[in-house]
PAKELUM-118696 format. One record per residue (C-alpha): x negated, z negated, y negated. Coordinates in steps of 0.2 Angstrom, whole numbers, padded with zeros to 4 digits, always signed. Layout:
<atoms>
XZY/...
</atoms>
This chain:
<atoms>
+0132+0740+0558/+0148+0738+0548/+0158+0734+0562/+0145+0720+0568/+0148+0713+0552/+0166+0714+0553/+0171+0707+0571/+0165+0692+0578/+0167+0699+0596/+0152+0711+0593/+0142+0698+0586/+0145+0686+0600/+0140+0698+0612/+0125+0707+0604/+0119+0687+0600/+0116+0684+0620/+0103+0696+0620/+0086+0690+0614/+0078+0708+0610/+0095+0709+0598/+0088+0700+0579/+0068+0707+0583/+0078+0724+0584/+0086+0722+0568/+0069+0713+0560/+0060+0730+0566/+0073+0741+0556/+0074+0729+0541/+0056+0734+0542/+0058+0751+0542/+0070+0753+0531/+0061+0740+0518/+0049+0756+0516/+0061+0769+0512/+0068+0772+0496/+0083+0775+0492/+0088+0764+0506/+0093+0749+0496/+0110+0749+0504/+0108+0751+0520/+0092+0738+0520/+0105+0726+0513/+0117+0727+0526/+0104+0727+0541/+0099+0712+0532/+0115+0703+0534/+0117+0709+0551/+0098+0703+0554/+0108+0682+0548/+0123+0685+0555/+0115+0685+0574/+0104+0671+0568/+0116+0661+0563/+0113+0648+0577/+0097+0645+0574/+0099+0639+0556/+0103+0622+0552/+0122+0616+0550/+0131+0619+0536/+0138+0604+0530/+0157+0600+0534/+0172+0599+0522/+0168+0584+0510/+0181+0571+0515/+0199+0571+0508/+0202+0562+0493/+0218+0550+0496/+0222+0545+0477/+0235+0560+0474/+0252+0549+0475/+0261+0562+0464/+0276+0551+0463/+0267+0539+0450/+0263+0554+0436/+0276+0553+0421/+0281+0570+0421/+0297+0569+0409/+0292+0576+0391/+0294+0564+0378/+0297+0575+0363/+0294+0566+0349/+0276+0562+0357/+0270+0579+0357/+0275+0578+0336/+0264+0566+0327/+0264+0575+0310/+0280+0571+0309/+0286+0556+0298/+0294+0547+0314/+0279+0544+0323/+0264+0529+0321/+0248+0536+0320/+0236+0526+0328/+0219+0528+0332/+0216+0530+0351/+0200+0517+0358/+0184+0526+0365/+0173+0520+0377/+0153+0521+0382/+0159+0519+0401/+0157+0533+0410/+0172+0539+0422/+0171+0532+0440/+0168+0549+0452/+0183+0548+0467/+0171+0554+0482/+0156+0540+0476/+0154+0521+0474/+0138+0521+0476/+0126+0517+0458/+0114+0529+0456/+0096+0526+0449/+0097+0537+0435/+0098+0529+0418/+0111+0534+0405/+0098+0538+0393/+0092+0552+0403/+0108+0559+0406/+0110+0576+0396/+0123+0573+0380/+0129+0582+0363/+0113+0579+0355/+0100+0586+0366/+0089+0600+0358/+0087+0618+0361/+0070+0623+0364/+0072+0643+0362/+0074+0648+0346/+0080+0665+0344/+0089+0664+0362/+0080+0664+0377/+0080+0686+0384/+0085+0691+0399/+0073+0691+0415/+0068+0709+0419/+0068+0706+0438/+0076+0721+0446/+0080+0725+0464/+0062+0728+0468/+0060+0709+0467/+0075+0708+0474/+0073+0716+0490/+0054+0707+0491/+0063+0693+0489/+0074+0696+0505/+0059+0701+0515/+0052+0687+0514/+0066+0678+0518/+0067+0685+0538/+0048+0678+0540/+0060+0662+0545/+0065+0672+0558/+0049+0675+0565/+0041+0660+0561/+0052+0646+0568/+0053+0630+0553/+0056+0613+0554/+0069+0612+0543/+0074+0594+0538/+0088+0586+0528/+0080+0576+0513/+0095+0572+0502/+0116+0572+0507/+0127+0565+0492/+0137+0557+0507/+0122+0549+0519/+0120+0531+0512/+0102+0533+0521/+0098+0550+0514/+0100+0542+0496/+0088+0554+0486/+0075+0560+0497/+0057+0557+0488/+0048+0553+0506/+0034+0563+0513/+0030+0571+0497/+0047+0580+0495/+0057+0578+0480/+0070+0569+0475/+0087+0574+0473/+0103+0567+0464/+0120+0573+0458/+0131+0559+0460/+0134+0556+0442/+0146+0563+0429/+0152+0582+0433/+0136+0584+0447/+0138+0595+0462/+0124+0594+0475/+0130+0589+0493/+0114+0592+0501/+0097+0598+0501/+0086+0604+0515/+0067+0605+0516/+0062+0620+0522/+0043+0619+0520/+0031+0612+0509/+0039+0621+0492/+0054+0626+0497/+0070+0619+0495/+0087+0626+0504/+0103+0619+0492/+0122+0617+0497/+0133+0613+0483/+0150+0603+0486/+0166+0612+0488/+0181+0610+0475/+0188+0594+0481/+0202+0596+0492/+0202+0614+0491/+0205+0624+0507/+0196+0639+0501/+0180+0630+0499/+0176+0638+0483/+0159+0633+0476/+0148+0640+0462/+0146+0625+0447/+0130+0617+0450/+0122+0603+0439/+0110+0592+0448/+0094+0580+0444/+0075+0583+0453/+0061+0572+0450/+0045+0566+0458/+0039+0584+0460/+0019+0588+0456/+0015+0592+0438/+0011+0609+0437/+0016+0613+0455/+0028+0629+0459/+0043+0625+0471/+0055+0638+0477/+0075+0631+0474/+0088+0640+0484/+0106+0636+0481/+0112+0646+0497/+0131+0643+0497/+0140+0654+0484/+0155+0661+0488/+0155+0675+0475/+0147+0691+0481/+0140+0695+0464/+0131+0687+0449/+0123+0691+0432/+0109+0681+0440/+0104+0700+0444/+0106+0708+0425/+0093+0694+0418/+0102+0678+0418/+0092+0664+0420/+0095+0645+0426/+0096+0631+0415/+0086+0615+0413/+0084+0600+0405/+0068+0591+0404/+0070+0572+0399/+0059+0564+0391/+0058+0546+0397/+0074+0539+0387/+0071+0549+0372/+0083+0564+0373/+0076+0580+0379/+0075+0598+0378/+0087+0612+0386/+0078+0628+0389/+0080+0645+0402/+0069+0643+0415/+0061+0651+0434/+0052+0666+0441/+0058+0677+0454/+0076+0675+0451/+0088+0683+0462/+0104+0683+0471/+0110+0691+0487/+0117+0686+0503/+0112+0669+0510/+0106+0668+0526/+0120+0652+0531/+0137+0661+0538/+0150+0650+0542/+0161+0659+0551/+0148+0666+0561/+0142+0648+0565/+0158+0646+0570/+0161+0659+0580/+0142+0656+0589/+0148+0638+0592/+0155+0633+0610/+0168+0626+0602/+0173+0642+0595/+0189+0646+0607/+0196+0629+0602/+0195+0632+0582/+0210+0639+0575/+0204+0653+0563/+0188+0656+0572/+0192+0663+0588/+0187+0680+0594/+0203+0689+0587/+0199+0686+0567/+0193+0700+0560/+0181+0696+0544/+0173+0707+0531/+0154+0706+0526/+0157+0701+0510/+0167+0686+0514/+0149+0678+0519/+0140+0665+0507/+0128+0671+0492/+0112+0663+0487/+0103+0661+0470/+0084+0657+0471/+0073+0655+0458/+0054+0646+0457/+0051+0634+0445/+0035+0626+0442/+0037+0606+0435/+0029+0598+0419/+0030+0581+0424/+0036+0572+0439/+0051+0565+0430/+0069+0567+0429/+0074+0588+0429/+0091+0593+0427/+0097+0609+0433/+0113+0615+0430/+0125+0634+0427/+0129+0633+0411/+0127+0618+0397/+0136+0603+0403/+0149+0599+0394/+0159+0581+0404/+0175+0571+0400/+0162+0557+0391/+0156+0569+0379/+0173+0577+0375/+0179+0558+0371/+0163+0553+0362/+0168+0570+0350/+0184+0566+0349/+0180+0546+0342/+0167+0554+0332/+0180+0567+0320/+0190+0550+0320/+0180+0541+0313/+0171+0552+0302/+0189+0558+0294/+0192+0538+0292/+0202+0533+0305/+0219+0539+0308/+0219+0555+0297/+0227+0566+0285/+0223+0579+0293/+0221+0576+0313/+0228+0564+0325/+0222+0561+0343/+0238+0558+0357/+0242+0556+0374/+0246+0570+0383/+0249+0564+0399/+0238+0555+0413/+0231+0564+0427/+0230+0560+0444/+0216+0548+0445/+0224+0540+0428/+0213+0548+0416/+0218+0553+0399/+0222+0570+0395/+0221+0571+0375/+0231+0582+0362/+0225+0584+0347/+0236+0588+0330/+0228+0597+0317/+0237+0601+0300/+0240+0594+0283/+0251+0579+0284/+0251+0570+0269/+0266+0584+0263/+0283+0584+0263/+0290+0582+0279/+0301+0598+0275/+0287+0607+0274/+0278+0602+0289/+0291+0606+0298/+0294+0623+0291/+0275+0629+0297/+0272+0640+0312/+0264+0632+0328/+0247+0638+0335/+0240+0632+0355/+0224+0628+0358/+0218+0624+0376/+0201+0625+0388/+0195+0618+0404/+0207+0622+0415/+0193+0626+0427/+0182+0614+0425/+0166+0624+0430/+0169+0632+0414/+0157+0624+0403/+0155+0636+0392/+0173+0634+0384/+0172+0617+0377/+0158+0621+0366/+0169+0634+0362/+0183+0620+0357/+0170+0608+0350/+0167+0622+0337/+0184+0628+0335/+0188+0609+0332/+0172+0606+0319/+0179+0619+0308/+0198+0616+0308/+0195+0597+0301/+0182+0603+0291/+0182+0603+0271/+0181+0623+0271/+0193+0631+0259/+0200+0642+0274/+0201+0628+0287/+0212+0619+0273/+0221+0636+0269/+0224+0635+0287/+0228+0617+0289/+0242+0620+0276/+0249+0636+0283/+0251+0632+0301/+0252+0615+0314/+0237+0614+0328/+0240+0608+0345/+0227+0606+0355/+0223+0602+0371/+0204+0603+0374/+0202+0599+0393/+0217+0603+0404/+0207+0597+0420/+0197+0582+0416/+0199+0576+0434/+0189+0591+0440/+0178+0591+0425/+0171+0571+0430/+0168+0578+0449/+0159+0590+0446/+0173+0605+0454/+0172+0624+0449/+0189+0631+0449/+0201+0615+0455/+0211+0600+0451/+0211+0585+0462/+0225+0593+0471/+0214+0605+0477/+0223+0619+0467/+0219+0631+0453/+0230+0625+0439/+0228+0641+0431/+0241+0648+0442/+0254+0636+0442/+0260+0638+0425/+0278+0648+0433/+0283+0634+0440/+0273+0617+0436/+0275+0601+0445/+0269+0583+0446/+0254+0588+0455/+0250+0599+0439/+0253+0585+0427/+0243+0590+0412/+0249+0608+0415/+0269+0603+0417/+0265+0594+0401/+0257+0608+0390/+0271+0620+0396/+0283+0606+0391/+0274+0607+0375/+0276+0625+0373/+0295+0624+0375/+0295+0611+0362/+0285+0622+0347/+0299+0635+0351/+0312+0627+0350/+0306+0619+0334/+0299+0634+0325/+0288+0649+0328/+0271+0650+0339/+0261+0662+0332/+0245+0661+0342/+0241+0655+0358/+0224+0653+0364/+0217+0648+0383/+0198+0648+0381/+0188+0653+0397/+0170+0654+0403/+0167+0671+0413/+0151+0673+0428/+0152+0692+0430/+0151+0697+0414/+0144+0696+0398/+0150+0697+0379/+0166+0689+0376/+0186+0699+0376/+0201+0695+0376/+0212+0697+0388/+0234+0700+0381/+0247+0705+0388/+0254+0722+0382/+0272+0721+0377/+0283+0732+0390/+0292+0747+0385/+0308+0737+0384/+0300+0727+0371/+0292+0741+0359/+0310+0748+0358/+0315+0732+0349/+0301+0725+0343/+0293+0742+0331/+0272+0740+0331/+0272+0726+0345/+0258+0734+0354/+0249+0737+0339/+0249+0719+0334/+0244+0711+0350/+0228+0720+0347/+0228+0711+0328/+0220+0693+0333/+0205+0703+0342/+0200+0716+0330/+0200+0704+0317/+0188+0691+0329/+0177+0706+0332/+0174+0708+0313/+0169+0691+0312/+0159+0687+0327/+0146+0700+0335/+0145+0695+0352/+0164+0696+0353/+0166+0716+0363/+0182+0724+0358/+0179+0737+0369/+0180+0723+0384/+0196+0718+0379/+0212+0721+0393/+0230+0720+0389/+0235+0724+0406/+0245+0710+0416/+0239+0712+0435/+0252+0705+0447/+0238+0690+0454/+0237+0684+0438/+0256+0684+0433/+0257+0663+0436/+0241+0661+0422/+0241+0654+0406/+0244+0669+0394/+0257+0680+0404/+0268+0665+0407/+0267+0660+0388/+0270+0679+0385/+0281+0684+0399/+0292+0669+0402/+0291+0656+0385/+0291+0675+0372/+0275+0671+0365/+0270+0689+0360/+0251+0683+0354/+0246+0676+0369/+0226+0676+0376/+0215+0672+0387/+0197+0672+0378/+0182+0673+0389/+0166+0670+0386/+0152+0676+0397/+0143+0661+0405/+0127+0670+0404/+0127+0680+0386/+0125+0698+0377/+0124+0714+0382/+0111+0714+0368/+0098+0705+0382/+0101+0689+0376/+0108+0673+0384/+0121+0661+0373/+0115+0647+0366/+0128+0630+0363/+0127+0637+0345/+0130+0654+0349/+0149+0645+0359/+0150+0635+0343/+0149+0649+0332/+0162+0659+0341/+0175+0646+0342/+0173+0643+0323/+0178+0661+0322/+0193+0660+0329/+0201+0651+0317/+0192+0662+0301/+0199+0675+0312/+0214+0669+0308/+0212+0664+0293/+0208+0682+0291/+0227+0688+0295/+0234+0676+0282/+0221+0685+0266/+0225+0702+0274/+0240+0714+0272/+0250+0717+0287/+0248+0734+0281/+0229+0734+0280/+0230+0727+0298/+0240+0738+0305/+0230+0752+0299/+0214+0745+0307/+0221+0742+0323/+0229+0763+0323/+0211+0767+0319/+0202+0758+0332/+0218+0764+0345/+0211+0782+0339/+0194+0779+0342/+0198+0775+0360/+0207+0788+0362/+0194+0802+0356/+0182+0792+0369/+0194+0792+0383/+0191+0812+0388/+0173+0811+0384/+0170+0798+0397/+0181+0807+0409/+0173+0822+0407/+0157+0814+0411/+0164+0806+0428/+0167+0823+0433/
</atoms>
């Protein structure tokens, strides 16, 4: 069986014979009896899709090509005194906000939804403490799957009831199936089949432009289901090939409340994720066209894992109206510029204390915004004698998650708090709080416009990377000018939970000049551990792997010399404790990122230095013991 899975050859050829899938059914069966078996159940299963794969519907074609990426317009060229606005040389104005949502690049099209049932800032939580984790193990799991090869033995009649590209498949909502809708601000749904009465098969869109068809951000609307009825949602087109889904994470939803706000809350039964039964490359290869398809002839040899990944889940309705589902709270480029007005005009205009610029425009025109945060009302002498600290997020825009960490981290620093002013006073704020709106406003997982992942183009940035040619720019800048003594890239993580750190170790070469450099690198996260309980000090890494070498942190560390350098993540789905984050739990930790440091300037370097030796030792005494026990 693994290598079935593994070349197409066998496939096609065990595919001609019609006893070949009730064979694998009749050992699926079997083996569904036996414990132990998990495994190997799970791989006959896959085989079981893999030489069904004609017999399912098609999967949706690559999304068409967006043709708005004229690279040659993008002003590129730093303009340094822009980047400066605390300075004495620069006008501070206040930058205009509007209520008009972002026009998407793949959609024209209105949709029916109103505005006022849209999610925003304001929408309530309804769990309160945070919603626990499902304790739905394999057992439901492998039920689950079961259940799924009855559409093997039972032929369906599958139909397509909504495609966010099929004018005439608008929303679906006729024969009693539900309607769906995604084209709006940061949506992703490209289509969804009916698969019976209840049950629902869901394809999300791919990054736009992006050859590697990642997909895994979904955020869509359903309404006109039956009030109290069940309906089983399955989003079948992930590409990773494991979730938290399976350690208790639940999906979320927003239920609107007919233009008056609404209520986020965890929601479904029978939650689980394994492999989908849609393969694209073994449609491909099962296709008579398959000789002529570069990439999917006979020769490529593919690996199991490479397959899609479903997540399904029941959900039962309360009322017929407006649903929204989505991976994480969403968090779009509207509500980052309705923030952003709103701390300007709650600190009067164009502050003492923050000021909004242009960083650059991206490459559908939009805004990408930096934000100054320090006390500017001083003498210019002493501005300009403070160190620099970087703030960004959003460089992948499916990571929600990280903006609600940079709405709190912003709520405190221009707040009246003694230590946001201590820090105001010690140290100047850039911030860039959405490095990708462009992939934020279409809904995309991992990538720009370009159809890259701009968190690997920091080594060597161009016009197609404008926001991130710019922030590197920027980087240069605060060197040149003065020291940076932190530099902070916020992240969103869907494999794990807590939230780490990840630094980048100094080398050997370095600790020989630079005494206790490896030490201090371990500083900033100590002291966030001591503020903040869902921040895991045990999960932080300070190893450089070679794949990431082009991201944010290693290039600031390894190329620019910025020794604090990190990359914060924060798990998408939330505690090792069996608890998922709330906004307020994202809010909370990005407001302790600044006490944290806050902490280092009311602390001796000496008392730090001696925390971090101690914690260093306690890892070390763990170290054997958990060899030992691997043995």
């Amino acid at each position: 069986m693994g290598n079935l899975v593994q070349y197409p050859e066998m496939l096609v050829a065990l595919a001609a014979h019609s006893g070949t899938t009730s064979m694998m059914l009749h050992i699926c069966q079997h083996l569904f009896a036996k414990p132990g078996k998990e495994n190997t159940f799970e791989l006959a299963y896959k085989v079981c899709w893999l030489l069904a794969a004609g017999k399912m519907p098609t999967i949706p074609p690559r999304a068409p090509k967006v043709a708005c990426l004229d690279a040659s317009t993008i002003e590129v060229d730093p303009d340094a005194e822009a980047f400066f606005p605390e300075t004495c040389k620069v006008e501070r104005i206040q930058m205009a906000t509007t209520d008009l949502p972002p026009s998407l690049v793949q959609h024209d099209r209105p949709i029916d939804l109103a505005c006022s049932d849209l999610p925003n800032l304001n929408a309530e939580e309804s769990e309160t403490p945070p919603a626990p984790f499902h304790k739905e193990g394999f057992t439901i799991r492998k039920t689950l799957m079961k259940e799924e090869l009855d559409r093997l033995r039972c032929p369906l009649n599958y139909s397509v009831v909504f495609d966010a590209f099929a004018s005439d498949l608008g929303g679906g909502g006729g024969d009693g199936s539900l309607r769906f809708e995604s084209r709006f601000e940061s949506g992703n749904l490209r289509r969804s089949i009916k698969v019976s009465g209840n049950e629902y098969d869901l394809f999300l869109s791919e990054d736009i432009n992006d050859l590697k068809s990642r997909s895994q951000w979904y955020y869509f609307c359903i309404s006109g289901a039956s009030p109290g009825t069940a309906y089983k949602l399955n989003i079948v087109n992930f590409k990773k090939s494991t979730s938290v889904y399976n350690q208790g994470l639940k999906p979320l939803c927003f239920t609107a409340n007919n233009g008056e706000g609404g209520v986020w809350k965890r929601v479904g039964s029978n939650i689980a994720y394994y492999p989908s039964p849609y393969c694209r490359w073994a449609q491909q290869c099962l296709s008579n066209t398959a000789e002529k398809t570069r990439g999917a002839g006979t020769r490529q040899k593919h690996n199991v894992d490479e397959g899609l990944h479903m997540l399904t889940f029941t959900f039962t309705f309360e009322h017929e109206g407006p649903h929204f589902f989505s991976m994480c709270y969403p968090f779009t480029y509207s509500d980052l510029q309705h923030h952003l007005g709103k701390l300007e005009r709650t600190l009067s205009g164009p502050s003492k204390s923050m000021c909004r610029t242009v960083l650059c425009k991206t490459l559908s025109g939009q805004v990408c915004d930096l934000v100054t945060i320090t006390e500017m009302e001083e003498d210019c002498t002493l501005i300009n004698e403070r160190p620099f600290v970087l703030m960004t997020a959003r460089v992948h825009p499916g990571e929600t998650n990280s903006s609600w960490l940079m709405k709190g981290f912003l709520d405190f620093m221009t707040s009246v708090d003694p230590l946001a002013v201590l820090l105001r006073r010690s140290f100047v704020f850039k911030v860039v709080p959405m490095l990708n709106p462009d992939g934020v406003i279409n809904g995309c997982y991992r990538c720009n416009l370009a159809g890259v992942d701009l968190n690997r183009q920091w080594s060597t940035p161009n016009a197609r990377h404008p926001t991130i040619f710019r922030t590197r720019s920027l980087l240069q800048q605060l060197k040149e000018r003065g020291p940076v003594a932190l530099y902070v890239d916020l992240h969103g993580h869907s494999r794990k939970m807590d939230a780490f750190t990840f630094a980048c170790e100094p080398s050997q070469q370095q600790r020989n000049y630079l005494p206790f450099s490896r030490e201090r690198v371990r500083i900033f996260p100590l002291l966030l551990s001591k503020r903040n309980q869902a921040f895991n000090l045990g999960a932080c890494t300070y190893k450089v792997l070679q794949a990431k070498e082009g991201a944010a942190r290693v290039t600031a560390a390894t190329e620019l010399g910025v020794s604090n350098s990190y990359t914060l993540e924060a798990s998408m789905a939330g505690s090792t404790a069996g608890y998922h984050f709330t906004r307020q739990d994202y809010q909370t930790l990005g407001r302790d990122i600044g006490k944290a440091l806050g902490d280092s300037l009311l602390e001796s370097e000496e008392d730090l230095m001696r925390d971090v030796a101690e914690a260093l030792a306690v890892k070390r005494m763990a170290q054997p013991k958990q060899g030992r026990k691997n043995k």
